[in-house]
N, CA, C and O atoms as a DFTB+ gen file, in Angstrom:
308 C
 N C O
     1  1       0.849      -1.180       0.000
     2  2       0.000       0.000       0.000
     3  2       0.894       1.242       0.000
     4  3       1.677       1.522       0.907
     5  1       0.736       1.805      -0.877
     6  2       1.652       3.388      -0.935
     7  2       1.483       4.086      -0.290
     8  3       2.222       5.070      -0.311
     9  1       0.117       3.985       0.939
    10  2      -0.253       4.827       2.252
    11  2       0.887       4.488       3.247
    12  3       1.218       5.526       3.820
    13  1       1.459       3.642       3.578
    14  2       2.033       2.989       4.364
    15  2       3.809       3.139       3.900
    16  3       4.730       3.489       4.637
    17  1       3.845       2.923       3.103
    18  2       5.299       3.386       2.202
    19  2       5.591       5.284       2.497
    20  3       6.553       6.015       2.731
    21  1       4.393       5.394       2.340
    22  2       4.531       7.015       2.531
    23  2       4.563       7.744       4.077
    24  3       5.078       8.782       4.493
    25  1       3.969       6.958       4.540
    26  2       3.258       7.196       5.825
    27  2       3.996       6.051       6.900
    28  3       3.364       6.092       7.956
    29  1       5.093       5.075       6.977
    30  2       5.299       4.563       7.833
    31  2       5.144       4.277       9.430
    32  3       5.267       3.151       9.912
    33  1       4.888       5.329      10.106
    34  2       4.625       5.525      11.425
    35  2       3.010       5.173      11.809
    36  3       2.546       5.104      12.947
    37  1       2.264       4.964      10.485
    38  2       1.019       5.186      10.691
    39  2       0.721       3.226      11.459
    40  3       1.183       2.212      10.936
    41  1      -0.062       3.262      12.626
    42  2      -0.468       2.119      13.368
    43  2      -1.114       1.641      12.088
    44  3      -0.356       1.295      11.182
    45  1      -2.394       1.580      11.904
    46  2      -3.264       0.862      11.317
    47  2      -3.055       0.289       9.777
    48  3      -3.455       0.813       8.738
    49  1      -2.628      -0.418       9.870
    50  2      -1.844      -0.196       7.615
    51  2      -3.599      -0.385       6.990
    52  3      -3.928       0.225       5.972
    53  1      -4.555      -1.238       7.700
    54  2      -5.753      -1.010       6.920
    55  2      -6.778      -0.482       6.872
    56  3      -7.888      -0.890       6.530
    57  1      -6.248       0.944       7.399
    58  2      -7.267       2.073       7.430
    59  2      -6.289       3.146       7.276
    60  3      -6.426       4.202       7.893
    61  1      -5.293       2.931       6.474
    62  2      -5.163       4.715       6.031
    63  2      -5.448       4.823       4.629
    64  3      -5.410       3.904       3.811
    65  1      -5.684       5.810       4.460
    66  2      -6.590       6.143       3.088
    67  2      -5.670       7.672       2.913
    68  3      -5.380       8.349       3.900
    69  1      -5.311       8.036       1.599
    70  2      -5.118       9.073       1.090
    71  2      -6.170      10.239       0.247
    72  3      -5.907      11.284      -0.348
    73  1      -7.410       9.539       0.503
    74  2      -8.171      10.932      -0.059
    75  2      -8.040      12.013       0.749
    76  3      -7.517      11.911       1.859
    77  1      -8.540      13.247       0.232
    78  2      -8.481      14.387       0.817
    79  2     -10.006      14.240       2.075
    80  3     -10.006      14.709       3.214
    81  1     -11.044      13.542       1.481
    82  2     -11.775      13.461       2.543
    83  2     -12.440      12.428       2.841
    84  3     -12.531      11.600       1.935
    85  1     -13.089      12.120       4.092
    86  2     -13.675      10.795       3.954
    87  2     -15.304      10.671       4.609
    88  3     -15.647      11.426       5.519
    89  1     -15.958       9.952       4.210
    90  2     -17.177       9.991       4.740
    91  2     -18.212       8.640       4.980
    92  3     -18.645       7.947       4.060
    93  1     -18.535       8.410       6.605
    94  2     -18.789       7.188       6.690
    95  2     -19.698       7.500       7.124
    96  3     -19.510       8.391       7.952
    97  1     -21.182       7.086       6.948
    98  2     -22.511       6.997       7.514
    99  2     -22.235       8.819       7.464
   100  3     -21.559       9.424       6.632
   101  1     -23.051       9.432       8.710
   102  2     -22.817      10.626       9.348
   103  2     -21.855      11.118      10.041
   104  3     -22.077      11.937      10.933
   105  1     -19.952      10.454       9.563
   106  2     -19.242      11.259       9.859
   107  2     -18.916      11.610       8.789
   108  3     -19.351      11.099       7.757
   109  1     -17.590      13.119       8.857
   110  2     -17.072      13.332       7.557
   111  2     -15.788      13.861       7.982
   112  3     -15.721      14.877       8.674
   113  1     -14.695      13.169       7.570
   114  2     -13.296      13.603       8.047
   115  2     -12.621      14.429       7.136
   116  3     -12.999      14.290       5.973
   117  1     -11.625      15.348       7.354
   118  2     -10.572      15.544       6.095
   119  2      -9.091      16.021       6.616
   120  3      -9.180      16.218       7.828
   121  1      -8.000      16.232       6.229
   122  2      -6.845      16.329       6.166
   123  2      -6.922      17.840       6.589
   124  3      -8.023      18.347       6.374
   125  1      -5.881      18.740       7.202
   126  2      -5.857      19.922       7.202
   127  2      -6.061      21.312       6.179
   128  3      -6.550      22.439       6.262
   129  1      -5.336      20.437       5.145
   130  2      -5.615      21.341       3.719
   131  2      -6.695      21.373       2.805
   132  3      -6.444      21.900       1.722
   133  1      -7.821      20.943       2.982
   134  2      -9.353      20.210       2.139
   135  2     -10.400      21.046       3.048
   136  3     -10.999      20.362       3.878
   137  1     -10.625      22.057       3.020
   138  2     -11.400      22.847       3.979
   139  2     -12.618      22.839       2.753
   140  3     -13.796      22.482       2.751
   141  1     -12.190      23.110       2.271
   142  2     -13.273      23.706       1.142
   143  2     -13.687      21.768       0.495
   144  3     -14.880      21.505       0.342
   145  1     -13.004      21.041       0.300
   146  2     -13.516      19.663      -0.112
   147  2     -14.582      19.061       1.182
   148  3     -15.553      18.306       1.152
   149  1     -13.911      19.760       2.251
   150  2     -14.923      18.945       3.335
   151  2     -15.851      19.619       3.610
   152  3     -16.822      19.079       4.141
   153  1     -15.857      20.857       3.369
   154  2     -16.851      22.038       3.696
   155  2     -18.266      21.032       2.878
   156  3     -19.210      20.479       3.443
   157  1     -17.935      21.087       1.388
   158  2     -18.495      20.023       0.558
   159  2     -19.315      19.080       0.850
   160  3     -20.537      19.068       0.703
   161  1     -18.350      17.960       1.438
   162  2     -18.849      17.043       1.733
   163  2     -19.815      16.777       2.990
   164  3     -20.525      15.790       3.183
   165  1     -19.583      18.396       4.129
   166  2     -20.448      17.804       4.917
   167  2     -21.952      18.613       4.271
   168  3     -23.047      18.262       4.712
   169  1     -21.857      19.544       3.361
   170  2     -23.442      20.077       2.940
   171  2     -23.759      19.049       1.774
   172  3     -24.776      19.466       1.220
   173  1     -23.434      18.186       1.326
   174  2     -24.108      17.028       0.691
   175  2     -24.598      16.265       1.495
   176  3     -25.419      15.466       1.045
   177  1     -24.338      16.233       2.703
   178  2     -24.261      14.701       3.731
   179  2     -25.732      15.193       3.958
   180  3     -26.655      14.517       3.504
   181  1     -26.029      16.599       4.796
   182  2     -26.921      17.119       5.190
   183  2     -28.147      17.314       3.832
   184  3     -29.300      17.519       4.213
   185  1     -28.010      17.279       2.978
   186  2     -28.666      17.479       1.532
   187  2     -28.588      18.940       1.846
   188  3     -29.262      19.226       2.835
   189  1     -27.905      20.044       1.242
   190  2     -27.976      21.290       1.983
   191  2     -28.349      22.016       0.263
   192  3     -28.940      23.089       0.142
   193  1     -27.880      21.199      -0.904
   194  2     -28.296      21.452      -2.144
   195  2     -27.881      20.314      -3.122
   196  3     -26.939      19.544      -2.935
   197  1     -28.678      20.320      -4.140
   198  2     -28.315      19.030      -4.928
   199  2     -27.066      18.688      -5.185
   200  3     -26.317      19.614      -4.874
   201  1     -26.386      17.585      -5.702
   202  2     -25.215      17.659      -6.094
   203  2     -24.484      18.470      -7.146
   204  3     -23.390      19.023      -7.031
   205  1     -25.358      18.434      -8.274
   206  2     -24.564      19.332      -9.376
   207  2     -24.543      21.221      -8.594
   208  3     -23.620      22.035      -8.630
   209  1     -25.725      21.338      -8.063
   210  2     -25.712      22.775      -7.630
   211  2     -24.971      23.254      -6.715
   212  3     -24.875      24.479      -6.788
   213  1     -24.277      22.667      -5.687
   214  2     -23.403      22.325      -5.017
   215  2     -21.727      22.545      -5.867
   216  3     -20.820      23.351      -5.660
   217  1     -21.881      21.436      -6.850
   218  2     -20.461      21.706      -7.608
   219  2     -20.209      23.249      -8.161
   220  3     -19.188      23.933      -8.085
   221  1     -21.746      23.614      -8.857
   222  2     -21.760      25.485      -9.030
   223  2     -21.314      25.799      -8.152
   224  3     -20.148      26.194      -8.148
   225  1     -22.020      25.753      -7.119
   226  2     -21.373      26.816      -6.403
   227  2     -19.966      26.789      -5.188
   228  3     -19.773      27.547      -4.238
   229  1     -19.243      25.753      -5.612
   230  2     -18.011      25.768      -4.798
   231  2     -16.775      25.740      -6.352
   232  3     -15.546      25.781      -6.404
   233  1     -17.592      25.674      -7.175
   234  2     -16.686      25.441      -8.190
   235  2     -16.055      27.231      -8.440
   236  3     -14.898      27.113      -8.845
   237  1     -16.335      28.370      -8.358
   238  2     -15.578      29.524      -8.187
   239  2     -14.103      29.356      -7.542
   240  3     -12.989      29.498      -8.045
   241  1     -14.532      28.987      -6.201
   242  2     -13.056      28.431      -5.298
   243  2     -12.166      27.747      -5.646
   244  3     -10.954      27.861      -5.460
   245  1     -13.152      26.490      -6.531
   246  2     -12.047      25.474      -6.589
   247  2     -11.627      25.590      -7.781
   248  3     -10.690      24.853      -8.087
   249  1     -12.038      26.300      -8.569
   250  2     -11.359      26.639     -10.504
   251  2     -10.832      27.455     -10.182
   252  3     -11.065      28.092      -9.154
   253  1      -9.678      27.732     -11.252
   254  2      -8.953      29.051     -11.059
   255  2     -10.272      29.964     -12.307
   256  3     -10.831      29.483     -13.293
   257  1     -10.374      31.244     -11.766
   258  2     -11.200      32.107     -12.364
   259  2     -11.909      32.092     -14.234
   260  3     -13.016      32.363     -14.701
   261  1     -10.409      31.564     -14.930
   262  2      -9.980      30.913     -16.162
   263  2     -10.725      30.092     -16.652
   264  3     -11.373      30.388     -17.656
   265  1     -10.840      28.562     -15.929
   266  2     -11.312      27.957     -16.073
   267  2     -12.589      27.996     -15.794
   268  3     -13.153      27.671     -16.839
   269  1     -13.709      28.300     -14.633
   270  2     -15.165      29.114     -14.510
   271  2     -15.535      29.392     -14.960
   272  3     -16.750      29.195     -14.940
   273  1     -15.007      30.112     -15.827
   274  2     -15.973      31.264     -17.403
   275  2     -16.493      30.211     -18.367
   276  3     -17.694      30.154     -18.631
   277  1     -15.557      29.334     -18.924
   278  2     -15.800      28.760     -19.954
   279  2     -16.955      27.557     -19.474
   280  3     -17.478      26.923     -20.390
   281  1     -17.301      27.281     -18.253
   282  2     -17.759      26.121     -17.752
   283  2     -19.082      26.782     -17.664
   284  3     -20.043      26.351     -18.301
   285  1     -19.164      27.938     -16.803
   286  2     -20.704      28.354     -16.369
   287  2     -20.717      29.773     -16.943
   288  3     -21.846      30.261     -16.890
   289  1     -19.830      30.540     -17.452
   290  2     -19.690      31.876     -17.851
   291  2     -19.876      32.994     -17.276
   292  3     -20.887      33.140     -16.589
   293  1     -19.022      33.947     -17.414
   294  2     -18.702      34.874     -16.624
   295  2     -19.651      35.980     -15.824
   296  3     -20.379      36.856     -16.292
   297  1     -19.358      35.597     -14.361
   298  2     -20.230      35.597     -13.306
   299  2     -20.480      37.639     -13.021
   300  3     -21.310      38.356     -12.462
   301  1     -19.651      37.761     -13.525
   302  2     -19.224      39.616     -13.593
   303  2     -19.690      40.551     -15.057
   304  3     -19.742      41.757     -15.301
   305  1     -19.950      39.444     -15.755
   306  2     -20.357      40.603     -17.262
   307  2     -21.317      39.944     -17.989
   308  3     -21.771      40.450     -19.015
């Protein structure tokens, strides 16, 4: 497992996982740097908006500005 190669110190070799986030029943974990992936994942968990509408609207953050326009078009003109 390349979790374990990477991660040596880690106790459990069959529970480390490298996604950025994780989600079991009604928990939802993530790594320090995935604020915005877990932010995500916990307003899907909750149904807080559909999935695709959801991707709208975190997709500003997570595209660079560049890429946004051409996908949903430009939010300013």
């Amino acid at each position: 497992m390349q979790c374990m190669t990477r991660y040596p110190n880690h106790q459990n070799p069959t529970d480390c996982h490298e996604q950025h986030v994780i989600s079991d029943k009604n928990l939802v974990t993530a790594n320090g740097t995935s604020a915005l992936a877990f932010t995500a994942a916990v307003l899907q968990l909750i149904h807080f908006q559909s999935s695709q509408e959801l991707t709208r609207t975190s997709d500003p953050y997570r595209l660079e500005f560049y890429q946004y326009c051409p996908k949903y078009d430009n939010p300013f003109g």
